[in-house]
PDB file with one MODEL, atoms N, CA, C and O in Angstrom:
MODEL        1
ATOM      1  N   UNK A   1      64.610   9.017  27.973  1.00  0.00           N
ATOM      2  CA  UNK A   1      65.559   8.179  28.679  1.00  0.00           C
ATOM      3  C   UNK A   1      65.616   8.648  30.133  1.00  0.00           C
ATOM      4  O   UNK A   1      65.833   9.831  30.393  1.00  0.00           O
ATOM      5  N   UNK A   2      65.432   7.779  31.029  1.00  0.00           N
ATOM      6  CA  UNK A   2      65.582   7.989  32.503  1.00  0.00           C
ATOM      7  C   UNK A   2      66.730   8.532  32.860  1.00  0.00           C
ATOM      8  O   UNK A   2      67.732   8.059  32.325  1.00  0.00           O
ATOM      9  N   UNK A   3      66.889   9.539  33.742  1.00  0.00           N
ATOM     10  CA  UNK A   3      68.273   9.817  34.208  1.00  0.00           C
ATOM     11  C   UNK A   3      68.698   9.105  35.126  1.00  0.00           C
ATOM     12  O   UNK A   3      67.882   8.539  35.854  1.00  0.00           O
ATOM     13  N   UNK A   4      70.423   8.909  35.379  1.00  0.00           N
ATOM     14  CA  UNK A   4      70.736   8.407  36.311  1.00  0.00           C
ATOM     15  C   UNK A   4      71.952   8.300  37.045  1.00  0.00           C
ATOM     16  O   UNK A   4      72.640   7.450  37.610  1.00  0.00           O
ATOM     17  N   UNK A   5      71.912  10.159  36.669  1.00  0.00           N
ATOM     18  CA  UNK A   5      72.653  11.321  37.800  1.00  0.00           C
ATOM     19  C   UNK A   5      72.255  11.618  39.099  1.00  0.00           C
ATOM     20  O   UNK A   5      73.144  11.910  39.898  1.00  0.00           O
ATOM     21  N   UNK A   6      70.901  11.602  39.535  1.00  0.00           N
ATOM     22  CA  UNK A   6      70.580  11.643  40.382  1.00  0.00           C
ATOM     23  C   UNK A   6      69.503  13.037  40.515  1.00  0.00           C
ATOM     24  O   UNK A   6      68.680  13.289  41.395  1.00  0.00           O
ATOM     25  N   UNK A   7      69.806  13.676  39.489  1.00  0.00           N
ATOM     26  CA  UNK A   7      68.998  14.892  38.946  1.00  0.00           C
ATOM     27  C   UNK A   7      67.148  14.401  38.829  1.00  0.00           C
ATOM     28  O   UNK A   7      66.568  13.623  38.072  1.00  0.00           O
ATOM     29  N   UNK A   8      66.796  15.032  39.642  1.00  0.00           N
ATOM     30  CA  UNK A   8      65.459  15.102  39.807  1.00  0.00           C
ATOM     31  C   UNK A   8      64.888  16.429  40.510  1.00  0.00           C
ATOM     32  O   UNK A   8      65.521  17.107  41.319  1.00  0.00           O
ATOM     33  N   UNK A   9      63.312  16.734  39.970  1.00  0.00           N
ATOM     34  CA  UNK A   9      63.198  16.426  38.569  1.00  0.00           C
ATOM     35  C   UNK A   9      63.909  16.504  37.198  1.00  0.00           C
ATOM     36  O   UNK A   9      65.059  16.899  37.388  1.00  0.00           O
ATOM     37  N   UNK A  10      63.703  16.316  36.106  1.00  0.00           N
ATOM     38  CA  UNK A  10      64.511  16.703  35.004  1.00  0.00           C
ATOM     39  C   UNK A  10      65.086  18.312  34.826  1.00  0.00           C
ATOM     40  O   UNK A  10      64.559  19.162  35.544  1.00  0.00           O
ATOM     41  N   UNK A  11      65.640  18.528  34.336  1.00  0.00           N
ATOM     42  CA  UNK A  11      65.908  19.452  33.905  1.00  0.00           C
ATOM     43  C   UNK A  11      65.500  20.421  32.594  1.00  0.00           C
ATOM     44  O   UNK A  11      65.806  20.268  31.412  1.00  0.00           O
ATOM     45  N   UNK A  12      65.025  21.044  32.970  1.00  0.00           N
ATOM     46  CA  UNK A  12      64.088  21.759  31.450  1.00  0.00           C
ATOM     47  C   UNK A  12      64.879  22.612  30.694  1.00  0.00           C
ATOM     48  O   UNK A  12      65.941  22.705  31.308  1.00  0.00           O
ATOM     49  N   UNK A  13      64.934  23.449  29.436  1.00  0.00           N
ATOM     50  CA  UNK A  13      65.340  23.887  28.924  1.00  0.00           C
ATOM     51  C   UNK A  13      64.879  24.569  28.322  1.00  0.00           C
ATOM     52  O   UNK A  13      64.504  24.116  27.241  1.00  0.00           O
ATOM     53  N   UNK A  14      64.538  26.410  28.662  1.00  0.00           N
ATOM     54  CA  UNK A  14      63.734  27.200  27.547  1.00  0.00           C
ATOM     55  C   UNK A  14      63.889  27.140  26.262  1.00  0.00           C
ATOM     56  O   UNK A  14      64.952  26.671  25.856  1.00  0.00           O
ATOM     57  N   UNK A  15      63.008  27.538  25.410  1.00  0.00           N
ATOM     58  CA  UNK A  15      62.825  27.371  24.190  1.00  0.00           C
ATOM     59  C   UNK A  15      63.189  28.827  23.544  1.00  0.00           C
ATOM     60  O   UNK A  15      62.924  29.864  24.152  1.00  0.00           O
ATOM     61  N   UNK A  16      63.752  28.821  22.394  1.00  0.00           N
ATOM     62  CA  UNK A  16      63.684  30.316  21.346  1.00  0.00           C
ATOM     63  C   UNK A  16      62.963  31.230  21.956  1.00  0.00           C
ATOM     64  O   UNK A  16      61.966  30.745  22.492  1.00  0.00           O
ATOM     65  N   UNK A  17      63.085  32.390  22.083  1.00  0.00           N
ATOM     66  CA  UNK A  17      61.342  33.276  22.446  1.00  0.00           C
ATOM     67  C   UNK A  17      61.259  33.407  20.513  1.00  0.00           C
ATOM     68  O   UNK A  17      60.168  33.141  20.007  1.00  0.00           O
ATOM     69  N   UNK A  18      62.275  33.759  19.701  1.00  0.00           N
ATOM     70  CA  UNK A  18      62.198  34.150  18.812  1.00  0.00           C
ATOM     71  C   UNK A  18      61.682  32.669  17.260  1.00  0.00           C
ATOM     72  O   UNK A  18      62.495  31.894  16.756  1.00  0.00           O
ATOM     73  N   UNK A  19      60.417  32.739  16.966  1.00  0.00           N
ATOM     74  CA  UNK A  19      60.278  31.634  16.370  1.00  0.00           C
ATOM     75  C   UNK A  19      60.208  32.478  14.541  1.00  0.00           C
ATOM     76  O   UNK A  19      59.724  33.558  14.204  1.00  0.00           O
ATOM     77  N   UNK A  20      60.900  31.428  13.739  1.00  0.00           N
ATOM     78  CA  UNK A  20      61.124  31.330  12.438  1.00  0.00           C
ATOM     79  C   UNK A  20      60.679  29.851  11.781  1.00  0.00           C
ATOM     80  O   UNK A  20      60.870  28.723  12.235  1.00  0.00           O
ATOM     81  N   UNK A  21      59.914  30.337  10.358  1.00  0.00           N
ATOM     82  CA  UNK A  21      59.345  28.859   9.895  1.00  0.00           C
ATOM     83  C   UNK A  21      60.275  28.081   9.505  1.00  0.00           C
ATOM     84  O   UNK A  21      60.006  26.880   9.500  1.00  0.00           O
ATOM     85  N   UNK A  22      61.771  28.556   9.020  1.00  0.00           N
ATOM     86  CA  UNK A  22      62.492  27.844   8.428  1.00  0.00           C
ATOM     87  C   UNK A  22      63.795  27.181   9.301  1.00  0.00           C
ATOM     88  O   UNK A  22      64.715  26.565   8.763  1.00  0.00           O
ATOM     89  N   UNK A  23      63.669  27.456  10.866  1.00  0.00           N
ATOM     90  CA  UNK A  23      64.831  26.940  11.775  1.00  0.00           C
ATOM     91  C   UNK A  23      64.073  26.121  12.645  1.00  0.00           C
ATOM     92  O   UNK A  23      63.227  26.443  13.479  1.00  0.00           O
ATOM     93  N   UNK A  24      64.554  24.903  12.288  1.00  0.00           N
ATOM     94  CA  UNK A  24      64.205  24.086  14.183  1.00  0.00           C
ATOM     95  C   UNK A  24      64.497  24.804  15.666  1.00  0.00           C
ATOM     96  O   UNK A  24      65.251  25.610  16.211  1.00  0.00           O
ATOM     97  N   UNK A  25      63.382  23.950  15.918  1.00  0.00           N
ATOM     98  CA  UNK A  25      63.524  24.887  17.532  1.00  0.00           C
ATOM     99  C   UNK A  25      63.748  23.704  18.609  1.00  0.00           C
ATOM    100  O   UNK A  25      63.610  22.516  18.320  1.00  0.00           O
ATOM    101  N   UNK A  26      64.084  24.145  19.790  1.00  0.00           N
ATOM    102  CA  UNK A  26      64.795  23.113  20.855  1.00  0.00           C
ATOM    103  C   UNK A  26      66.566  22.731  20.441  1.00  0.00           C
ATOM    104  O   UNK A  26      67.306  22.983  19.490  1.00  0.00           O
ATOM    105  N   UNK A  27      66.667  22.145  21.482  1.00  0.00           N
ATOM    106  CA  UNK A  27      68.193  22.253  21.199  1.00  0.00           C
ATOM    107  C   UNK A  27      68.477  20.923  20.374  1.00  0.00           C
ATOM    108  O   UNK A  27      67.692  19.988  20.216  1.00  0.00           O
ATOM    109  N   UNK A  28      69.657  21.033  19.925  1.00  0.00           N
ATOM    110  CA  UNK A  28      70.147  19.720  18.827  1.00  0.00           C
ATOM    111  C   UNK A  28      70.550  18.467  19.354  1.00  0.00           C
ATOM    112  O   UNK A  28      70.813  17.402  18.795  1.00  0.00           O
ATOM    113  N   UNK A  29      70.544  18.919  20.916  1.00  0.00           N
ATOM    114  CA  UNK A  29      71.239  17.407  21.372  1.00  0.00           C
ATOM    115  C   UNK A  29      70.622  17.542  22.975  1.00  0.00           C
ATOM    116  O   UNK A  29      70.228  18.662  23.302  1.00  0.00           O
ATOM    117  N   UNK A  30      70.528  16.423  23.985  1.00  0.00           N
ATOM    118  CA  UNK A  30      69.994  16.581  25.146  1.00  0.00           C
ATOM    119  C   UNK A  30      71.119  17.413  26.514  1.00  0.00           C
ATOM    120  O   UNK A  30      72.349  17.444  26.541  1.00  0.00           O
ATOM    121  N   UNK A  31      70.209  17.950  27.431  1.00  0.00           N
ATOM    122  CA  UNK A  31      71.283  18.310  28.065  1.00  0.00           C
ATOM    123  C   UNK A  31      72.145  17.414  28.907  1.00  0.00           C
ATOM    124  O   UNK A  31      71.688  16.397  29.429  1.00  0.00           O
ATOM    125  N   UNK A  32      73.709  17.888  29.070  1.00  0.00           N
ATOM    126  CA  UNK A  32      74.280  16.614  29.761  1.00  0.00           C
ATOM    127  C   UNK A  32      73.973  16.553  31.179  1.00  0.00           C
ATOM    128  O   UNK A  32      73.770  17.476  31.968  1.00  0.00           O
ATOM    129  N   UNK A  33      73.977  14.866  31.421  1.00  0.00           N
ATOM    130  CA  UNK A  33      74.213  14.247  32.682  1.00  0.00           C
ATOM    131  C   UNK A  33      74.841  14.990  33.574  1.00  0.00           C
ATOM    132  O   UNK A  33      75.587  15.594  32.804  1.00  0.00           O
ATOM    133  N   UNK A  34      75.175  15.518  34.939  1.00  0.00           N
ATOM    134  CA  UNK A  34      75.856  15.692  35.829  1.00  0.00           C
ATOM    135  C   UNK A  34      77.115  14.737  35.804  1.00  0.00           C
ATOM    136  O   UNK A  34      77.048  13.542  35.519  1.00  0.00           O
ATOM    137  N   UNK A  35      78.051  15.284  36.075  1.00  0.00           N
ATOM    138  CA  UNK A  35      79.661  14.500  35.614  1.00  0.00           C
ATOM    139  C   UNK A  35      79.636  13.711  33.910  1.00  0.00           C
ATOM    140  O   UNK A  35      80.634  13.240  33.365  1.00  0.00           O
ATOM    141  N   UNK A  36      78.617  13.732  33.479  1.00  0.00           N
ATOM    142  CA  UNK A  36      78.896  12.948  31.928  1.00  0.00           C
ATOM    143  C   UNK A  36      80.522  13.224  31.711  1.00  0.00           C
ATOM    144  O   UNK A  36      81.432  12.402  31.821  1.00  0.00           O
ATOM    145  N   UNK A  37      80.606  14.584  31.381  1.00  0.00           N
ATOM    146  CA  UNK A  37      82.113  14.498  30.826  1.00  0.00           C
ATOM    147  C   UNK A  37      82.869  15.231  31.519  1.00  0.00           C
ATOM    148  O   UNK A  37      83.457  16.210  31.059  1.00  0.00           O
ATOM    149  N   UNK A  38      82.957  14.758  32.959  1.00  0.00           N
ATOM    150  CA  UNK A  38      84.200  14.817  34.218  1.00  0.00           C
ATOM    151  C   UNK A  38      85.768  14.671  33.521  1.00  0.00           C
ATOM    152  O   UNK A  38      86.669  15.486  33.319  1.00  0.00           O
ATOM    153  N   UNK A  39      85.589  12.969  33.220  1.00  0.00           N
ATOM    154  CA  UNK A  39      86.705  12.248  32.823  1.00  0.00           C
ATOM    155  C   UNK A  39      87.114  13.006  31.674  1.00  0.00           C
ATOM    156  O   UNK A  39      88.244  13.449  31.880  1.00  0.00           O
ATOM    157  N   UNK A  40      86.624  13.371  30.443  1.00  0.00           N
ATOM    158  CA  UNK A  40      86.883  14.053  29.410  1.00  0.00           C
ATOM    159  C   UNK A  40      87.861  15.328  29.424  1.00  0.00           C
ATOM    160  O   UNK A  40      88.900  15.636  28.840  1.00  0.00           O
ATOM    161  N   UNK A  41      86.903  15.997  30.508  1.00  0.00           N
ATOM    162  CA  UNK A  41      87.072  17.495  30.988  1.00  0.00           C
ATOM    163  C   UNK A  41      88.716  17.558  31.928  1.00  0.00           C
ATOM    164  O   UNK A  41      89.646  18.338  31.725  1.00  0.00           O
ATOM    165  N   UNK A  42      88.644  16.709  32.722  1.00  0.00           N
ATOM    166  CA  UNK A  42      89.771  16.384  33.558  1.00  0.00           C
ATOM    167  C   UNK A  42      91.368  16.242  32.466  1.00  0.00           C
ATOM    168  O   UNK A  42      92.435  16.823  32.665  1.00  0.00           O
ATOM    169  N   UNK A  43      91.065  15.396  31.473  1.00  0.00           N
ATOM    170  CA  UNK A  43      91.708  15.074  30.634  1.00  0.00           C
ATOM    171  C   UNK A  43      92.579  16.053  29.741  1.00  0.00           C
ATOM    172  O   UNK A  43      93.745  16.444  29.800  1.00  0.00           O
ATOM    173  N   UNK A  44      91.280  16.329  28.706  1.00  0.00           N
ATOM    174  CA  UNK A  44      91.708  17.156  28.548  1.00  0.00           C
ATOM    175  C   UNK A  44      92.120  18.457  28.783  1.00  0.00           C
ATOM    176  O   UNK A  44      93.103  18.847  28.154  1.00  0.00           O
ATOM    177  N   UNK A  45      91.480  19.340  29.691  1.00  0.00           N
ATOM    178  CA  UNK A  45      91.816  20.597  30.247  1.00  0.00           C
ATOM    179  C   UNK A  45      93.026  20.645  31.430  1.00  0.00           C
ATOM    180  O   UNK A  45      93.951  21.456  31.389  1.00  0.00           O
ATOM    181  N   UNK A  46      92.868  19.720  32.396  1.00  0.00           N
ATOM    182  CA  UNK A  46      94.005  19.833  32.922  1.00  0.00           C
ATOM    183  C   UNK A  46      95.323  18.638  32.486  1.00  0.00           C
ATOM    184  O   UNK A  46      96.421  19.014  32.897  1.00  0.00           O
ATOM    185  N   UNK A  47      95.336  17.694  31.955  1.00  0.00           N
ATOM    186  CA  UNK A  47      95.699  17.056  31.613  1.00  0.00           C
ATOM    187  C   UNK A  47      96.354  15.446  32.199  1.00  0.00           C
ATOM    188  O   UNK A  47      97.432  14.894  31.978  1.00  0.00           O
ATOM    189  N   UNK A  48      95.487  15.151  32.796  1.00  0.00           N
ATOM    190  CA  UNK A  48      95.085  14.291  33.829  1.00  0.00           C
ATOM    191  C   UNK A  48      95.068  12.763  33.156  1.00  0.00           C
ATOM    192  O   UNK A  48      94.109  12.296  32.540  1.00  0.00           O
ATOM    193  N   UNK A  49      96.168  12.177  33.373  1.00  0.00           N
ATOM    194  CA  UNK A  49      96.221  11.028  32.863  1.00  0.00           C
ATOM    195  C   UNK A  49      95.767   9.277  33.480  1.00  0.00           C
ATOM    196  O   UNK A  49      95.772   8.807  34.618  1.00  0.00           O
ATOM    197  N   UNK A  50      95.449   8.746  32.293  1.00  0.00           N
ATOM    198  CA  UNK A  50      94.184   7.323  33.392  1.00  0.00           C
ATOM    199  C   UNK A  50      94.402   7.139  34.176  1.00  0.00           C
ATOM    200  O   UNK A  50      93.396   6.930  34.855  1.00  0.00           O
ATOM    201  N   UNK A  51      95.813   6.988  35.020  1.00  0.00           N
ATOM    202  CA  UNK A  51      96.085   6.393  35.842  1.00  0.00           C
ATOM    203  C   UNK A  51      95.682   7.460  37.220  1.00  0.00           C
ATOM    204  O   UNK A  51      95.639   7.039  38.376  1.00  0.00           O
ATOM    205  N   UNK A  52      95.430   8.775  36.865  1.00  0.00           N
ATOM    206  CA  UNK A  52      95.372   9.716  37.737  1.00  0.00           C
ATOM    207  C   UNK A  52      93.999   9.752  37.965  1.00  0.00           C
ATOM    208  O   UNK A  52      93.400   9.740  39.040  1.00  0.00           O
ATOM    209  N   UNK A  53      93.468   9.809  36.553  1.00  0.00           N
ATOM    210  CA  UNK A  53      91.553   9.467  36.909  1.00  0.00           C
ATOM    211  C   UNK A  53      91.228   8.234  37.493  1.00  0.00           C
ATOM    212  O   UNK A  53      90.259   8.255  38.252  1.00  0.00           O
ATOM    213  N   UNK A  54      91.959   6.872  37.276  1.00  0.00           N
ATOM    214  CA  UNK A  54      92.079   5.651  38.020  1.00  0.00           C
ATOM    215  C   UNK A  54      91.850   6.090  39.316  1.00  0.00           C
ATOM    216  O   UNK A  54      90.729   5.990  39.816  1.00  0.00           O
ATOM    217  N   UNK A  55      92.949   6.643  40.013  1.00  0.00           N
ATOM    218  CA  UNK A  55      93.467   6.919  41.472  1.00  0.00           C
ATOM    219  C   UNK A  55      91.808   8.064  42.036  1.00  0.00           C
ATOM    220  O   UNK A  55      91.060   7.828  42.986  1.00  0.00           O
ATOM    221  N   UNK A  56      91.725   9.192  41.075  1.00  0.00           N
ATOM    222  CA  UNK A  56      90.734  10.008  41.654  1.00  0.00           C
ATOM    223  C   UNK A  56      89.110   9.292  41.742  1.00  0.00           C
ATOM    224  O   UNK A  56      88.143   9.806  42.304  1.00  0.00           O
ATOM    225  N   UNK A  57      89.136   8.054  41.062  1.00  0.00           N
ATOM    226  CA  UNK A  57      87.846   7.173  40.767  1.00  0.00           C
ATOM    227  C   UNK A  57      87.695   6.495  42.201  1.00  0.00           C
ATOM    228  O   UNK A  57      86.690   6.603  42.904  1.00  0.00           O
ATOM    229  N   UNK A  58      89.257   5.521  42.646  1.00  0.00           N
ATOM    230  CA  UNK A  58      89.296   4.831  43.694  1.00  0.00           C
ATOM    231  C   UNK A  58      89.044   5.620  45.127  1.00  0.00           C
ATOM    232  O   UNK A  58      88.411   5.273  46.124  1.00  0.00           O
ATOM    233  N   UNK A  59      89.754   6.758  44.845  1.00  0.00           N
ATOM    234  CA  UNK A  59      89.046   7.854  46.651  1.00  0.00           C
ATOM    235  C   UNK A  59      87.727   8.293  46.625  1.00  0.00           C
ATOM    236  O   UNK A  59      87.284   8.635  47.721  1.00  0.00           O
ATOM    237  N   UNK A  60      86.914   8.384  45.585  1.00  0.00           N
ATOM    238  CA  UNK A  60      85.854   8.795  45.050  1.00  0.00           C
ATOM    239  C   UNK A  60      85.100  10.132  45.272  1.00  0.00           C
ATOM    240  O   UNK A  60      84.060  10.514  45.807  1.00  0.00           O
ATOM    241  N   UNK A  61      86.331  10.739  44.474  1.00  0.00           N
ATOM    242  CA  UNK A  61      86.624  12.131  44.006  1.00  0.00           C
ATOM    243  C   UNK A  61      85.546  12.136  43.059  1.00  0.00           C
ATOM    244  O   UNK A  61      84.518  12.780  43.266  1.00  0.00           O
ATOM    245  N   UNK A  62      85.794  11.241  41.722  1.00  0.00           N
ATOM    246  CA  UNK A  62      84.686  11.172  41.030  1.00  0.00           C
ATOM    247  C   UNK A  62      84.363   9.950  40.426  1.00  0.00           C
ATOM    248  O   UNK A  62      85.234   9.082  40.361  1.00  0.00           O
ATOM    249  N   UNK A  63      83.256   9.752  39.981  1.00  0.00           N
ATOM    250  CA  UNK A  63      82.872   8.939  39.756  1.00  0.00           C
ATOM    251  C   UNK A  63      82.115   8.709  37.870  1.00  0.00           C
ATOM    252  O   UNK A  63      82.249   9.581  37.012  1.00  0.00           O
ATOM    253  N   UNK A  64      81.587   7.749  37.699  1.00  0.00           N
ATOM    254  CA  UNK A  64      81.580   7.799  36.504  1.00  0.00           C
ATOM    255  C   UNK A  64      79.871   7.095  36.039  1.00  0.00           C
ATOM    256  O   UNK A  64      79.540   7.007  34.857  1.00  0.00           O
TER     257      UNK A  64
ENDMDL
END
């Protein structure tokens, strides 16, 4: 899937050094987007409600 964070080139991700026949290797899920989970993070950690991510969307603090 193309990115479209703005991240170029991709971003790589070392592998195990340590290999076993019976564990998958690479990670279980892709790495995230740049801001993917801003809104999430905002939310929940500081506790930042829509109307506040609304307002920080419109000055473009962040974006989505």
């Amino acid at each position: 899937m193309p990115r479209t964070d703005g991240v170029e080139p991709p971003v790589l991700v070392p592998g195990n050094p340590l290999k076993m026949s019976r564990v998958a290797e690479g990670p279980e899920t892709r790495v995230p987007w740049v801001g993917e989970h801003t809104a999430e993070l905002l939310a929940d950690e500081l506790g930042l409600d829509a109307d506040e991510l609304a307002r920080l969307r419109a000055e473009g603090v962040i974006t989505d």
